[in-house]
N, CA, C and O of each residue as an XYZ file, in Angstrom:
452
protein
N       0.836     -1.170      0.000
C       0.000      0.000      0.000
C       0.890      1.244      0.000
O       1.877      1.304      0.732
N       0.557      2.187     -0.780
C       0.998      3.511     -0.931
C       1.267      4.340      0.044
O       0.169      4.719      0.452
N       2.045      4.809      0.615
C       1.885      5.834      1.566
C       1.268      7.633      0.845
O       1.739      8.394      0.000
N       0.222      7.670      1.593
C      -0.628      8.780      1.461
C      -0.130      9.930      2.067
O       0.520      9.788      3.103
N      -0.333     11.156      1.567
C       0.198     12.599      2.365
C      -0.488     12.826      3.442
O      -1.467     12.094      3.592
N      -0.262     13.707      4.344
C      -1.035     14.394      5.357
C      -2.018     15.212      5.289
O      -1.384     15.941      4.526
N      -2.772     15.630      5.372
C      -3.690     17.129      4.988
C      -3.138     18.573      5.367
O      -3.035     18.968      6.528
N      -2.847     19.200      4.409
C      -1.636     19.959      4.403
C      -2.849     21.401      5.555
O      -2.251     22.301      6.145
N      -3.775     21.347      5.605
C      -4.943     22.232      6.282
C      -5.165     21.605      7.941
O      -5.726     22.143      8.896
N      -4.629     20.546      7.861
C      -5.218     20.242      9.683
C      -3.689     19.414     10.027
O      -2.973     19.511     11.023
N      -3.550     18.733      9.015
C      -2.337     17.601      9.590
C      -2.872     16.346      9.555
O      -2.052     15.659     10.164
N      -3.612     15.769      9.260
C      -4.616     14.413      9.338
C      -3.867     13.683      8.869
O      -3.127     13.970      7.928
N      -3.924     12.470      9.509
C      -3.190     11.561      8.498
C      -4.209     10.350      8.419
O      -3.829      9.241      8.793
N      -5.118     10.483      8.081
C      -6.414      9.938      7.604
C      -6.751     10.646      6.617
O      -7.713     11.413      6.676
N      -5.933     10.483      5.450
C      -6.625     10.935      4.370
C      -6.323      9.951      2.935
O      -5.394      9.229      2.571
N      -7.348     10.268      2.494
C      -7.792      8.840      1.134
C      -8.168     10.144     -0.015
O      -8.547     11.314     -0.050
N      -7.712      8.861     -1.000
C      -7.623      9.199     -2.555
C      -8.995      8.703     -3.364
O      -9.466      7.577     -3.526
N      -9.256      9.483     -3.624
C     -10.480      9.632     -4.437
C     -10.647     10.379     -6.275
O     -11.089     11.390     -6.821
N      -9.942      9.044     -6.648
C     -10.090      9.769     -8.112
C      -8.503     10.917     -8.493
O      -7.468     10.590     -7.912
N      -8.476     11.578     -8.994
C      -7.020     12.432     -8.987
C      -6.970     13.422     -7.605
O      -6.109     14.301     -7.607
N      -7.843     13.312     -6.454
C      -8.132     13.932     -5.576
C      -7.580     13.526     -4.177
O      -7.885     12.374     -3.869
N      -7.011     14.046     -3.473
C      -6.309     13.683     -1.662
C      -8.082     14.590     -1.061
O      -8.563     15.702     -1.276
N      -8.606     13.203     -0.161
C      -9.629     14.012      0.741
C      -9.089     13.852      2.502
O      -8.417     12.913      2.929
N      -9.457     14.716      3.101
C      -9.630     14.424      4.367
C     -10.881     14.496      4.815
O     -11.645     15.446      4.645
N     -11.193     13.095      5.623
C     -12.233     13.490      6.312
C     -12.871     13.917      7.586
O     -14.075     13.795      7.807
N     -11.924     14.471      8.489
C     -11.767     14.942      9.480
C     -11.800     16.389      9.020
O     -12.701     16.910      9.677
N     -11.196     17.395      8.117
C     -11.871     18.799      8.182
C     -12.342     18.841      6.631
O     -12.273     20.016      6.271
N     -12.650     18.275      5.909
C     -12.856     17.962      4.586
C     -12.260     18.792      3.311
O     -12.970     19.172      2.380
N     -11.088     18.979      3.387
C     -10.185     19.464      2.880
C     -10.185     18.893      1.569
O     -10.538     17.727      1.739
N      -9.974     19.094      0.327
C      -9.727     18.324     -0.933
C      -8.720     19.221     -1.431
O      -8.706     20.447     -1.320
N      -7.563     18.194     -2.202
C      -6.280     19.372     -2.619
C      -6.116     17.774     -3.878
O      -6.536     16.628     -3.724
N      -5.453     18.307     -4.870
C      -4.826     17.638     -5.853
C      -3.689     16.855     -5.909
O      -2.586     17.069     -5.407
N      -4.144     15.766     -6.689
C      -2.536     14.573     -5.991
C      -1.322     15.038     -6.539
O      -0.219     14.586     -6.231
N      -1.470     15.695     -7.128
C      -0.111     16.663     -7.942
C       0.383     18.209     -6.675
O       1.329     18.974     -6.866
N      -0.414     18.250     -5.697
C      -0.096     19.093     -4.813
C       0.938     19.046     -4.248
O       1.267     17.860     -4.245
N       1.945     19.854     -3.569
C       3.388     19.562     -2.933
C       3.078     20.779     -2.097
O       2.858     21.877     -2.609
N       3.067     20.539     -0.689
C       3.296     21.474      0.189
C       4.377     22.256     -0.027
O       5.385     21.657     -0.403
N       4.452     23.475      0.112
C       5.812     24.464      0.147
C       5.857     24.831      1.509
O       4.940     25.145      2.269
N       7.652     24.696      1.782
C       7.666     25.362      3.131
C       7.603     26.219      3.115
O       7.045     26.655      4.122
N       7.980     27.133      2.244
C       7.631     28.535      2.466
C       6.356     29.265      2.855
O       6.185     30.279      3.532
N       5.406     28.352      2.150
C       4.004     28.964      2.057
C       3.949     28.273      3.847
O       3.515     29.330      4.305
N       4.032     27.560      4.829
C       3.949     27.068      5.695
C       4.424     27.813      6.767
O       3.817     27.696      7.831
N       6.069     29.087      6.666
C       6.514     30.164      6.974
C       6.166     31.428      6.899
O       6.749     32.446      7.272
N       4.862     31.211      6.229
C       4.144     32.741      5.865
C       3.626     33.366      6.786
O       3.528     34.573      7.007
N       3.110     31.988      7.616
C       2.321     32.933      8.975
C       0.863     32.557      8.907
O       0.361     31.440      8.783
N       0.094     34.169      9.057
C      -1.546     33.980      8.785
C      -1.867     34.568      7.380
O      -1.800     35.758      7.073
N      -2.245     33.474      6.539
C      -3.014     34.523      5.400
C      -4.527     34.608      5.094
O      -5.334     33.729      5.394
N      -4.787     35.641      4.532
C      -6.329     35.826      4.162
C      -6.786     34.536      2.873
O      -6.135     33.641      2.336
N      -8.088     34.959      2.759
C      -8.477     34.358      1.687
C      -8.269     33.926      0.558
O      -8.422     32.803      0.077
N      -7.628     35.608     -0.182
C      -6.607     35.575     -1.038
C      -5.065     34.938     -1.122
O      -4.584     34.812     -2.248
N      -4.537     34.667     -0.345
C      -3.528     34.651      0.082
C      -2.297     35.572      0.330
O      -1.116     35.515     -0.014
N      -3.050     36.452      1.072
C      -2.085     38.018      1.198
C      -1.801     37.383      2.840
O      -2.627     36.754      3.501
N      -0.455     37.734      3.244
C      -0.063     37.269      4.328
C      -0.630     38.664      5.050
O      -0.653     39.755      4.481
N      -1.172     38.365      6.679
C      -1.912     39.219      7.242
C      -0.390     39.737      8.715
O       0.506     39.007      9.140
N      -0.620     40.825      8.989
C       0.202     40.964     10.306
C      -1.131     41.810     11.577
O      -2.307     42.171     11.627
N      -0.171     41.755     12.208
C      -0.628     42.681     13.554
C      -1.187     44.260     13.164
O      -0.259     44.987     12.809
N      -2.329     44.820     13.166
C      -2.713     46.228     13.133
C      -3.123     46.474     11.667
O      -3.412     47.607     11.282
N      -3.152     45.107     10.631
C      -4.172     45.458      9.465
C      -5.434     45.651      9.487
O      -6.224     45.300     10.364
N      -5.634     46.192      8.555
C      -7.063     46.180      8.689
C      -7.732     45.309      6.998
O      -7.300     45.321      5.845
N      -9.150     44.532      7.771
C      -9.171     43.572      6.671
C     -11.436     43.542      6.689
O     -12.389     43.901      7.381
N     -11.143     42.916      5.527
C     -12.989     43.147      5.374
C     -13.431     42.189      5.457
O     -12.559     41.359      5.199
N     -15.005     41.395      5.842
C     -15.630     40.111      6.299
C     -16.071     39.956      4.900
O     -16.620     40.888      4.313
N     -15.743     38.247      4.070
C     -16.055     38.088      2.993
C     -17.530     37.346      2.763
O     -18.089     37.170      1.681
N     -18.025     36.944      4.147
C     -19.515     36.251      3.987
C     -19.990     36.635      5.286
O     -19.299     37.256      6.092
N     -21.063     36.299      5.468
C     -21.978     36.642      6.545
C     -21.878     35.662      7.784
O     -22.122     34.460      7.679
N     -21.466     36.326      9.070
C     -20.790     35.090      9.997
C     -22.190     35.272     11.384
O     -22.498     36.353     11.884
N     -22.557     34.491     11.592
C     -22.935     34.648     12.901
C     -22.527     34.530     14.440
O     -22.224     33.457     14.962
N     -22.550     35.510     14.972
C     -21.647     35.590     16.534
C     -22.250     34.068     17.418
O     -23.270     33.890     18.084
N     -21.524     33.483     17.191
C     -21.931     32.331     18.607
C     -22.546     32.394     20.059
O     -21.723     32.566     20.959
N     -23.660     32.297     20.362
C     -24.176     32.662     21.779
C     -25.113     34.179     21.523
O     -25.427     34.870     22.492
N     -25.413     34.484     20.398
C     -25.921     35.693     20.555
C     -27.229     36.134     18.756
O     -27.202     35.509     17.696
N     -27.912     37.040     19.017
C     -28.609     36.536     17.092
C     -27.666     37.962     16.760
O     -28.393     38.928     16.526
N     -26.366     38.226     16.705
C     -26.137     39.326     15.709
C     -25.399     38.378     14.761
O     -24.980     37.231     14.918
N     -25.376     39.244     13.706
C     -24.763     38.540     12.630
C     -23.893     39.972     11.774
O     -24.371     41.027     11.358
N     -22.563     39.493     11.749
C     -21.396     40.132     11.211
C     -21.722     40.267      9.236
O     -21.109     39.532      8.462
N     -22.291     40.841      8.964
C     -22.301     41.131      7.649
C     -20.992     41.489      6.488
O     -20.033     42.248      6.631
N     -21.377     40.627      5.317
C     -20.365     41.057      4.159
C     -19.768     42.363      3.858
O     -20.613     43.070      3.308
N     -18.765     42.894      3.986
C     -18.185     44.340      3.796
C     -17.481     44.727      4.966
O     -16.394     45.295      4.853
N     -18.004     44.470      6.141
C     -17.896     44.651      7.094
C     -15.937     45.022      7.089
O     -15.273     44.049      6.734
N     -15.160     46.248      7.435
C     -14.357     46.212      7.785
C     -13.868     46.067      9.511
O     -14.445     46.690     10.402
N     -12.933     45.311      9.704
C     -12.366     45.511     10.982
C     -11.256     46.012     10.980
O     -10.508     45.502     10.145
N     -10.595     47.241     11.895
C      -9.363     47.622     12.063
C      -8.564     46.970     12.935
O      -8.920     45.945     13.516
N      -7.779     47.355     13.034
C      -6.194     46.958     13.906
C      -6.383     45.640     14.563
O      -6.741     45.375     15.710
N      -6.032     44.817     13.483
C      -6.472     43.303     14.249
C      -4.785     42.737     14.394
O      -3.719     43.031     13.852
N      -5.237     41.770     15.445
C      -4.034     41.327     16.700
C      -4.443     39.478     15.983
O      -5.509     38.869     15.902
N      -3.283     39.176     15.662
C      -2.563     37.635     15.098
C      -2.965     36.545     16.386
O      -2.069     36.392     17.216
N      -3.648     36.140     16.504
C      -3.459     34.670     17.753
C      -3.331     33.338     17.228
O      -3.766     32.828     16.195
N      -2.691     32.926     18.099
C      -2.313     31.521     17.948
C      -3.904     30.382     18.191
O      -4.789     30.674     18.995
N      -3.937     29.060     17.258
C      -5.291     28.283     17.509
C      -5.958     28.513     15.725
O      -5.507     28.960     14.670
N      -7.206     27.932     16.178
C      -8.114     27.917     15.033
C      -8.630     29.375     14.412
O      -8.634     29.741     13.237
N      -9.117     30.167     15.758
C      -9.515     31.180     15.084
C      -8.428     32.019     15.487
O      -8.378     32.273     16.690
N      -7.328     32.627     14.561
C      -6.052     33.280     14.309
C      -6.395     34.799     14.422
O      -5.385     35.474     14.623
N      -7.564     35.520     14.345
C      -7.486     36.824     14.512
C      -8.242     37.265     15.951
O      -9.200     36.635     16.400
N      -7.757     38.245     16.489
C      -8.380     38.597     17.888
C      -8.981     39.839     16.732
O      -8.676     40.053     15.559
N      -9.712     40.341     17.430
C     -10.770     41.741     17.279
C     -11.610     42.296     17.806
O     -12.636     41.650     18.017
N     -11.561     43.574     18.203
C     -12.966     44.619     18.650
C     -13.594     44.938     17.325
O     -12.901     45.472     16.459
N     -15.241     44.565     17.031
C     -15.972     45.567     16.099
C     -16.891     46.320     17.595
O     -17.137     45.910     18.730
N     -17.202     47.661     16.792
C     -18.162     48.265     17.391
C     -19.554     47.636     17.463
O     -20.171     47.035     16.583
N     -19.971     47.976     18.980
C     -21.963     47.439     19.006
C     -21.383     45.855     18.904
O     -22.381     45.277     19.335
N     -20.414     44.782     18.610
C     -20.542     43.816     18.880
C     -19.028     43.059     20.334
O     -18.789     41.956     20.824
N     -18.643     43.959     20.414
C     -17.030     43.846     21.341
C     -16.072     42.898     20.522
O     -15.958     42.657     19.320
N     -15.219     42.312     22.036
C     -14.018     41.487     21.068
C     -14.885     39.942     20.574
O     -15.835     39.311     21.038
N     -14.279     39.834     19.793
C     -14.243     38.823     18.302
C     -12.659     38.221     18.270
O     -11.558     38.754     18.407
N     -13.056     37.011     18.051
C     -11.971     35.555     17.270
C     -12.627     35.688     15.955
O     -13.838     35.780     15.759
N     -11.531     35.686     14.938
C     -12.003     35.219     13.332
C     -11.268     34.247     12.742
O     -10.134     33.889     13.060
N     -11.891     33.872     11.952
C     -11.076     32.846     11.381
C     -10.506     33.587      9.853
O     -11.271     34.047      9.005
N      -8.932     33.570      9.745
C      -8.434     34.112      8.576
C      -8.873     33.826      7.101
O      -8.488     34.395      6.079
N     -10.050     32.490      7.282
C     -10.271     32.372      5.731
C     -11.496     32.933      5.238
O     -11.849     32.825      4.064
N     -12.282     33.658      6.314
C     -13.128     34.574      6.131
C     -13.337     35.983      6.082
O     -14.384     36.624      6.169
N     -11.739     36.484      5.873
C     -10.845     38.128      5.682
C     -10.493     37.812      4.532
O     -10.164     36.695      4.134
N     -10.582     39.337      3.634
C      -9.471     39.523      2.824
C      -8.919     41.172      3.737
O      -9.389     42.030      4.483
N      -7.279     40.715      2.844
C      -7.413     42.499      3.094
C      -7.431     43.329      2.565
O      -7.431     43.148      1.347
N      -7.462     45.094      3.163
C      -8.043     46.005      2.756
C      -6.796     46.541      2.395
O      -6.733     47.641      1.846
């Protein structure tokens, strides 16, 4: 049997081939069997959506409509946030918006501004 890659998005090493396709099914990641992780891209840090590497005190815009956990507001498309702070974990951005306080985001739901 073949040895299979990791899931270059969580680290899984439960992941199966499906057709010219690497899946995971633990965060359901799909990437191409012709894919090659770069370390570099792995040294980048946090990036947005786009893949613009993000730092400390950018400011970046909400690309879909998120709902706050524990509460009915809901963070709307456009939405800019300023001076956002890098954290370590799943959700990588700390943030204050106004009328809603501090906020965790997750970087694949920023681009930046």
């Amino acid at each position: 049997m073949s040895e299979l890659p990791e899931c270059p998005q969580c680290g899984s090493a439960f992941t199966y081939e499906d057709r010219s396709m690497f899946v995971c099914p633990e965060c359901g990641n799909e990437w191409s069997s012709a894919f090659e992780p770069v370390a570099a891209a792995a040294d980048a840090g946090v990036v947005d959506c786009n893949g613009n590497t993000l730092s400390d005190g950018d400011t970046v815009a909400v690309i879909k409509d998120l709902k706050v956990k524990g509460s009915s507001v809901v963070i709307k498309v456009g939405t800019r946030v300023k001076n956002i702070r890098l954290a370590e974990g799943d959700h990588d951005i700390d943030c204050r918006m106004p009328g809603v306080g501090a906020l965790q985001l997750k970087s694949q739901f920023v681009k930046k501004v």
